[in-house]
N, C-alpha and C positions, 0 to 999 in steps of 0.2 A: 588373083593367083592363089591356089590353092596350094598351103604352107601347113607341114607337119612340123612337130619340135618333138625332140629325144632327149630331156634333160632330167633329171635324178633328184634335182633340187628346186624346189617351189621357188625362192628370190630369184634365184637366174632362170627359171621358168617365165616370171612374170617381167624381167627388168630383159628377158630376149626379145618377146611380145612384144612390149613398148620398143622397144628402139625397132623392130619388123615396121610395126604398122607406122611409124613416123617415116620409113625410108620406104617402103612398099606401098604407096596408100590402096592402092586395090586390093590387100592381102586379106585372105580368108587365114584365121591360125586355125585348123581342123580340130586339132587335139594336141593336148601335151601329155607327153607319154614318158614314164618314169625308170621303165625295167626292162630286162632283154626280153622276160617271156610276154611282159605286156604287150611289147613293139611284135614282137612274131606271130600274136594273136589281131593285133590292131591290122596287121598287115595280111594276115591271111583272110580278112570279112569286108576289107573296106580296100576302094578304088585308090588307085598309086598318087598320090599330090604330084605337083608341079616341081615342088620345093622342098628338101628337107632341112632341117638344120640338126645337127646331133653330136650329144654329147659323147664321150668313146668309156669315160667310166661312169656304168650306170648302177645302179643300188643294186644287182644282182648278177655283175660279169661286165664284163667287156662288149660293147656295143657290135664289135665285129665276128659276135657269136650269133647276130641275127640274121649276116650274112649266109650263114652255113645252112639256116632252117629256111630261109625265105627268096625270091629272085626280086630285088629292088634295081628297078630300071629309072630312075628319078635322080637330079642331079643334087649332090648332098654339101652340102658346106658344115664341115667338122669343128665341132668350138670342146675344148680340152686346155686344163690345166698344163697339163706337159707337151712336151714335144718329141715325144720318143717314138710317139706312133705315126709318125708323118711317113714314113714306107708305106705303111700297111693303109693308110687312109687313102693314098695314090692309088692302090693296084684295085678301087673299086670303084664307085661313081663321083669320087671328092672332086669339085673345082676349087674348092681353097680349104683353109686350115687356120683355123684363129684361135687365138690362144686368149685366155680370160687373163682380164674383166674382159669384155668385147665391148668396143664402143662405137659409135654411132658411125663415124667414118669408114670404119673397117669392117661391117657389115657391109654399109654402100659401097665399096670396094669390089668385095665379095659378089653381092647382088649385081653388080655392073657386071663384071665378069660371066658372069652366068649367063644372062643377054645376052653377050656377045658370043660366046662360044657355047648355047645349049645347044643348038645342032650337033657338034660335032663331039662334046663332053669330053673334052681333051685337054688335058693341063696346060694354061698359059705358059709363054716362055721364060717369062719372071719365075712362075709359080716352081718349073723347071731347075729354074735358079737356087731357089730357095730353099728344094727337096735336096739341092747336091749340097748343099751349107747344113740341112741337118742331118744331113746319111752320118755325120762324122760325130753327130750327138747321139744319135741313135744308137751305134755301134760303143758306145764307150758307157760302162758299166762301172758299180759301186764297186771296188777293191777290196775294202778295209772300213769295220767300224769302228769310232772311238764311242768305248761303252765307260759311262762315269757308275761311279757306284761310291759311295760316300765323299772321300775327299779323294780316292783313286782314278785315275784313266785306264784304262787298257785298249790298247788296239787287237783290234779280232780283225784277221784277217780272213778275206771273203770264200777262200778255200779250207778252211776252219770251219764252218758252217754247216748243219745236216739239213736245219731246218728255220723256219721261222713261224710264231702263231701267238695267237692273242688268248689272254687269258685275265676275264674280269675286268675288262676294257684296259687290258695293260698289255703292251706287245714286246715280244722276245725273241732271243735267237739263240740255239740249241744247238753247239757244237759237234763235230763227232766224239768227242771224250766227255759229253752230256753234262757239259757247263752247261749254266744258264742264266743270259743276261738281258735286261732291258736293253731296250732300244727305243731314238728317238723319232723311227718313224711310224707310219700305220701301214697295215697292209696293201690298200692302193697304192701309197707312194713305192713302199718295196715292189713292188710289180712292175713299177719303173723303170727302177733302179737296178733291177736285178737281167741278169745276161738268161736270157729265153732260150737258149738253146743247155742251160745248165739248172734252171729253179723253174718252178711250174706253181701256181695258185692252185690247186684242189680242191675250197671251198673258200667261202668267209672268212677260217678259224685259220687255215693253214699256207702256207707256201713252202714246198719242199725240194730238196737239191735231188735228183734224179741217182745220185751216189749212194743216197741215205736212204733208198728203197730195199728191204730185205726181203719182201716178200707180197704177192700181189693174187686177189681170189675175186671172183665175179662175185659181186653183190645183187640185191632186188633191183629191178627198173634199169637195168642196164649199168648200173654205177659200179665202180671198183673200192672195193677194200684193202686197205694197204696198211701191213705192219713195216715202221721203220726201225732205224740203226742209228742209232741210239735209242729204245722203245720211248713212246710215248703214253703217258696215262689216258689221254684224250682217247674219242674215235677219231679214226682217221679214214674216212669216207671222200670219194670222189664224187661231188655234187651230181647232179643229173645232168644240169647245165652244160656241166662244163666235162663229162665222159668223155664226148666223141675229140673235143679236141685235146685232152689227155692222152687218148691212145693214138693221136697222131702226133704226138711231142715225143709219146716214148720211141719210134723209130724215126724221128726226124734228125737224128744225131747227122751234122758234116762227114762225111767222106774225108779218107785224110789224102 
């Protein structure tokens, strides 16, 4: 069986590998592939595997930005630290969803399942199960942070907020009255944690609340430049990456 891997990080690149080829014994691993533009080059030269396995945050975006550039007709088994993206891994070819470490059982799980229903590429009725148990995680978002700063706490509440970004491997959050506090997560995890129809990732450097946009100019290669509110010292550029699904966030606001 001919088996692709989508994963960011060499140990869980090699410790996926081993536990495949102990459960798989016929598995060919084609390639392991680290980035979104890698996976959208890898996939536009070379013939569709059997078997994916893929990671959903990869060293350069969100794994289901290769969906946008690419047609993957191949059935995928998604392995992810969280579980917030278990919607969005349903509405493409996922038959399961594992969540790390991954261990030997819960591959062969996975891998059985696939057998069983690759004809059809259809979510088990368990799997069914499991998506309605995390719609209720998915949907439920970070509020409030408590930011310490000497012996003080303060809570910052999550509509307080204009922005979030890292600065000299140290990440922060930028009020609309352009406080500015540490914070104790990194920008993958706020991407998480943060309600998608209100914060958006823009590059590596940035995640910005869609309020805190004051002003917006085409840039080169298609990308967007964007001055906020509260100003920032930084650029504040809209990756290439990640353009096309910026400008479909900016009008994807709910209907009321």
């Amino acid at each position: 069986m001919r088996i692709l891997i989508v994963e960011d990080e060499e140990p869980a690149q090699k410790r996926l590998k081993k536990i495949i080829l102990e459960v798989i014994p016929d598995a060919e691993v084609l390639d392991c592939i680290s980035s979104v533009e890698s996976a959208i080059r890898w996939f536009r030269s070379n013939p569709m595997p059997e078997l994916i396995f893929m990671d959903i945050q990869l060293a350069d975006g969100n794994s289901f930005d290769i969906f946008r550039e690419v047609r993957i007709n191949a059935p995928i088994i998604f392995i992810t630290a969280f579980n917030q993206y278990a919607i969005d891994a349903f509405k493409v070819n996922s038959i399961d969803y594992l969540l790390k470490p991954v261990n030997k059982e819960g591959l062969q799980q996975a891998y059985d399942k696939m057998i069983q229903f690759k004809k059809s590429l259809q979510p088990t009725p368990d799997l069914m199960e499991k998506l309605q148990t995390l719609d209720s995680a998915v949907k439920t978002y970070k509020k409030r942070f408590a930011i310490r700063f000497g012996e003080h706490i303060k809570s910052v509440s999550i509509d307080e907020v204009a922005y979030f970004y890292t600065e000299n491997k140290i990440n922060f959050l930028c009020t609309n009255d352009n406080r500015k506090y540490p914070v104790d997560f990194n920008l993958d995890q706020l991407e998480n944690l943060l309600d998608p129809e209100h914060f958006f990732r823009i590059n590596r450097q940035f995640i910005i609340n869609i309020q805190a946009i004051a002003e917006m100019r085409a840039y080169s290669k298609a990308r967007v430049i964007i001055k906020l509110n509260p100003s920032c010292p930084h650029e504040t550029i809209v990756s290439v990456e990640r353009s096309a699904a910026f400008k479909q966030w900016l009008g994807a606001g709910k209907e009321e």
